[in-house]
C-alpha positions as CSV (number, residue, x, y, z in Angstrom):
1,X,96.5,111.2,22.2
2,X,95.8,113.5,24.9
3,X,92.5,114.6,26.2
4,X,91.0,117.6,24.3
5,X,91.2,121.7,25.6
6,X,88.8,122.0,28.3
7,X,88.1,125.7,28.0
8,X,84.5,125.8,28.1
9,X,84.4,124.6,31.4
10,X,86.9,127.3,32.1
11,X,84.4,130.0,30.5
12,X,81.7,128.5,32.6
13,X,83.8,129.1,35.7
14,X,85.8,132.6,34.9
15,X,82.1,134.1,34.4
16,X,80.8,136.9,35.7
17,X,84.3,139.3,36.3
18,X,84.4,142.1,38.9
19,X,88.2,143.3,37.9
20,X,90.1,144.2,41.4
21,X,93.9,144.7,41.8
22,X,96.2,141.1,42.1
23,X,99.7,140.9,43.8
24,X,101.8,142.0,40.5
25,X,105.4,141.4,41.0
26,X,106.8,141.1,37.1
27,X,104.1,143.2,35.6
28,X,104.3,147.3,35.0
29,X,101.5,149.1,35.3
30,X,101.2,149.8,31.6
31,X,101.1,145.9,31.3
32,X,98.9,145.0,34.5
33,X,95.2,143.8,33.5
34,X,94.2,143.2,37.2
35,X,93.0,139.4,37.4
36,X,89.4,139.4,38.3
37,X,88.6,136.9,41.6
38,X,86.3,134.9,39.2
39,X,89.1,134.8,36.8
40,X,91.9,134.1,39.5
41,X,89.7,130.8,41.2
42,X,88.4,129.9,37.8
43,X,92.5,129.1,37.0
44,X,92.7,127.6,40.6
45,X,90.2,124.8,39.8
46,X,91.7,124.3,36.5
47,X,95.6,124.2,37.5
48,X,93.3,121.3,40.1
49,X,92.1,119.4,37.4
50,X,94.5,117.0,36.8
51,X,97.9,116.0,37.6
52,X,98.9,117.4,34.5
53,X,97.6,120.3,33.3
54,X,99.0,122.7,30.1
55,X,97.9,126.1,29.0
56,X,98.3,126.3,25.4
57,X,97.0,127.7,21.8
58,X,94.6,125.3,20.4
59,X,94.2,121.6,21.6
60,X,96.8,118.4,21.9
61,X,95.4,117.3,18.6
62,X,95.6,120.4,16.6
63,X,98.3,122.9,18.3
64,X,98.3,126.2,17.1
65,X,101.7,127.2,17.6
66,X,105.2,125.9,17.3
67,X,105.9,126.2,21.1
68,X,102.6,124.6,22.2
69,X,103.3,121.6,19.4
70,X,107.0,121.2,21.0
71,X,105.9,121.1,24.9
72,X,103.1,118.5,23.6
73,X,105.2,116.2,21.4
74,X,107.8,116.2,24.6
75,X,104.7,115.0,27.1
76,X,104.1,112.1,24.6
77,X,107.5,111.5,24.4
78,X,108.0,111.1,28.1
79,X,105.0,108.8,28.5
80,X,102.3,111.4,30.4
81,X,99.2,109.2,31.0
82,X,96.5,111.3,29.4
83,X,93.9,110.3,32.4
84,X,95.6,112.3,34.3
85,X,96.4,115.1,31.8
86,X,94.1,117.9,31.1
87,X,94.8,121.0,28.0
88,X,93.1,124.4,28.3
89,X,92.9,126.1,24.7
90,X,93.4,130.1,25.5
91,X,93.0,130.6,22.1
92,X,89.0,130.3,23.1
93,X,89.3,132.6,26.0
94,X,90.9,136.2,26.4
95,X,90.0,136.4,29.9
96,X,92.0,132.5,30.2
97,X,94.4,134.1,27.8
98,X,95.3,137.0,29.7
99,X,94.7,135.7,33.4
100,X,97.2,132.7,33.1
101,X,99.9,135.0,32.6
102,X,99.1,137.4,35.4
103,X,98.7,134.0,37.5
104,X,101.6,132.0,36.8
105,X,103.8,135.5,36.5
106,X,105.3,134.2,33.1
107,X,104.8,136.3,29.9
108,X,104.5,133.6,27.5
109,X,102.2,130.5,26.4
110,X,102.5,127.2,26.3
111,X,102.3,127.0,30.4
112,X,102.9,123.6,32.2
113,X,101.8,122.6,35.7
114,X,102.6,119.4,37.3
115,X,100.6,118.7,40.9
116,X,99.7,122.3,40.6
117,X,103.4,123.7,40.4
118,X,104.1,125.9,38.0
119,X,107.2,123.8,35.7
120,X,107.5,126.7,33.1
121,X,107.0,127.3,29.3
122,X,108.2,125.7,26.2
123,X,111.7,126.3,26.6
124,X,111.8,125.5,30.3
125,X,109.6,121.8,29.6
126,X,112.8,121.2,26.8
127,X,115.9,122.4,28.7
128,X,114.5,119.6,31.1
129,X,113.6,117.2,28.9
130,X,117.2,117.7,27.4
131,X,118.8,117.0,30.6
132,X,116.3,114.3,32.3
133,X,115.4,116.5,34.9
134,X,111.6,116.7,34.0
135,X,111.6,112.7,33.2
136,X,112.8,112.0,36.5
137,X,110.2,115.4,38.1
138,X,106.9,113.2,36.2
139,X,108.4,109.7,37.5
140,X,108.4,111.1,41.1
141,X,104.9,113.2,40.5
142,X,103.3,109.8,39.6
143,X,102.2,111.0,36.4
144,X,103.6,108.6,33.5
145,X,101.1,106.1,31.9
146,X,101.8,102.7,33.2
147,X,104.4,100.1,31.3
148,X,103.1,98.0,28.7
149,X,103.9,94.5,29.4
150,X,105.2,92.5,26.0
């Protein structure tokens, strides 16, 4: 129901990689991977995308993991209008893979963005789907497909 993974156009963007040192703040050094400035601006334009934009393993119609299934199913749930929605499959990119967690500063994937805020994973996207708060966040953001009329 949602538009495909886009992460060729990510691979066309995050090419060629000169690795230099990022702002780390949650990352050891034994962890750090230094996002490249290709990598870094190729994740700016894709967090730009759309309105809605989710990090994830595999694509909307085929998830490849439990986490990235559940923060899908709750989008359709709340009503996300896929035209504005864009997936990025970082199962088809390490650099994409690696990079949005350096970027967003969160250790795990599935990774939501709404209007280019960071929202959170999986379990973020359901504490507040549980309590409304993210209905009421993609209300105000705009982002819900429009009302059928019956």
């Amino acid at each position: 129901y949602l538009r495909k993974a886009n992460s060729q156009a990510f691979r066309h963007a995050a090419r060629p990689a000169a690795a230099r040192p990022s702002a780390l703040r949650f990352l050891t050094p034994f962890q750090a991977r230094f996002l490249s400035d290709a990598t870094r601006q190729a994740i700016d334009q894709a967090v730009k995308s759309s309105p809605v934009v989710l990090f994830m393993k595999g694509t909307p119609e085929t998830p490849q993991c439990g986490f990235s299934r559940a923060t899908i199913q709750i989008l359709g749930v709340q009503g996300v209008d896929p035209g504005k929605f864009t997936a990025f499959n970082v199962l088809e990119d390490e650099e994409l893979r690696q990079g949005i967690k350096e970027y967003s500063e969160w250790p795990t994937i599935p990774q939501l963005y709404v209007n280019k805020e960071f929202i959170g994973g999986c379990d973020i996207v359901l504490s507040m789907h549980q309590d409304g708060t993210l209905a009421k966040l993609l209300e105000e953001k705009g982002v819900l497909a429009p009302m059928e009329e019956t």
